[in-house]
Phi, psi and omega in degrees: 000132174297128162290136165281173158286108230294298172316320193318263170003323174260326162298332168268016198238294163329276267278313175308286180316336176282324167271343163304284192328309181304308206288296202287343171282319164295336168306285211314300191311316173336309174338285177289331190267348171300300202314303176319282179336312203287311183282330172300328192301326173320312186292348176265348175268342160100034194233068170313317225256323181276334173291324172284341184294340170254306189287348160286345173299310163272331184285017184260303177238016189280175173329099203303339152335294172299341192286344159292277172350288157330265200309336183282329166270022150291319192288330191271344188263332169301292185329325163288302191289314179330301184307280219296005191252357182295144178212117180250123182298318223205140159322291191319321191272358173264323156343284172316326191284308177284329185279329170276321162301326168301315172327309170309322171106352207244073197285302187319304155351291188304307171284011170262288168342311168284005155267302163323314175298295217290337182290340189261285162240112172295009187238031179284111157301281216296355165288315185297323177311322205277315168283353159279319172305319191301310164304324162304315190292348194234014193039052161234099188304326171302315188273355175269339173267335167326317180236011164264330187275344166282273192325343184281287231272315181263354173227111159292347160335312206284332179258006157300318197296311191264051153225008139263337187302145179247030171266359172235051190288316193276028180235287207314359136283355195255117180305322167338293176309308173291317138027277200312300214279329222244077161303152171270184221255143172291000000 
């Protein structure tokens, strides 16, 4: 018959506390990627405000795998409830507004403001101006004469202002375009 061993015993008691330790670190991390899952399916559902409170929740205390992650769609999701809390007195001032993010460069940004105007009133000349322009800076030339020609068509003004504009630089080879501003005489 074999003696037990003094070490033995205590080696196998570490060996228990260690795997309790292990056990209860992996529950937690479980945890965490539930959660992390749970707030991204919000952020695809456009439920910003309950999704950023679990990625501040984890970039604070999550899994350290996740914690870039977290804070960076923490970050996209203030920026989305940010958007989406904008209130404007006038078509005109979210305009100016869609108009400085195209200054800017945060054309997607812009082109949700000109749409949004265009959704409330479809006969907002200056939105069809303001996405025609966008369009041209962003080279898509079908929807940018789509809508310098809507924009024409409900203001004749629109076709003096671009036939100066130099936001329609990348268009003045395209005949299509000269068409538009230069008709010819009935």
């Amino acid at each position: 018959m074999q003696e037990a061993r003094p070490g033995n015993a205590k080696g196998r008691q570490t060996s228990a506390v260690a795997s309790k330790a292990k056990s209860t670190g992996t529950a937690a991390q479980h945890q965490s990627f539930q959660h992390f899952q749970s707030a991204v399916q919000l952020m695809q559902e456009g439920k910003f405000e309950k999704a950023r409170a679990l990625f501040e929740k984890l970039s604070q205390e999550g899994a350290p795998e996740l914690l870039d992650r977290s804070r960076v769609y923490l970050a996209v999701c203030t920026r989305h409830a940010a958007k989406s809390n904008l209130t404007f007195a006038t078509p005109e001032e979210q305009y100016d507004y869609a108009i400085s993010l195209l200054n800017q460069g945060q054309y997607e940004d812009a082109r949700d403001q000109f749409d949004g105007l265009l959704k409330k009133n479809p006969d907002a000349d200056f939105a069809h101006y303001g996405l025609s322009v966008l369009n041209s800076m962003t080279g898509q030339a079908e929807d940018c004469l789509d809508h310098l020609a809507r924009a024409i068509q409900l203001n004749q003004q629109n076709r003096i202002q671009a036939r100066s504009d130099a936001d329609f630089a990348d268009m003045a080879d395209d005949p299509r375009f000269t068409e538009l501003l230069y008709p010819e005489a009935p």
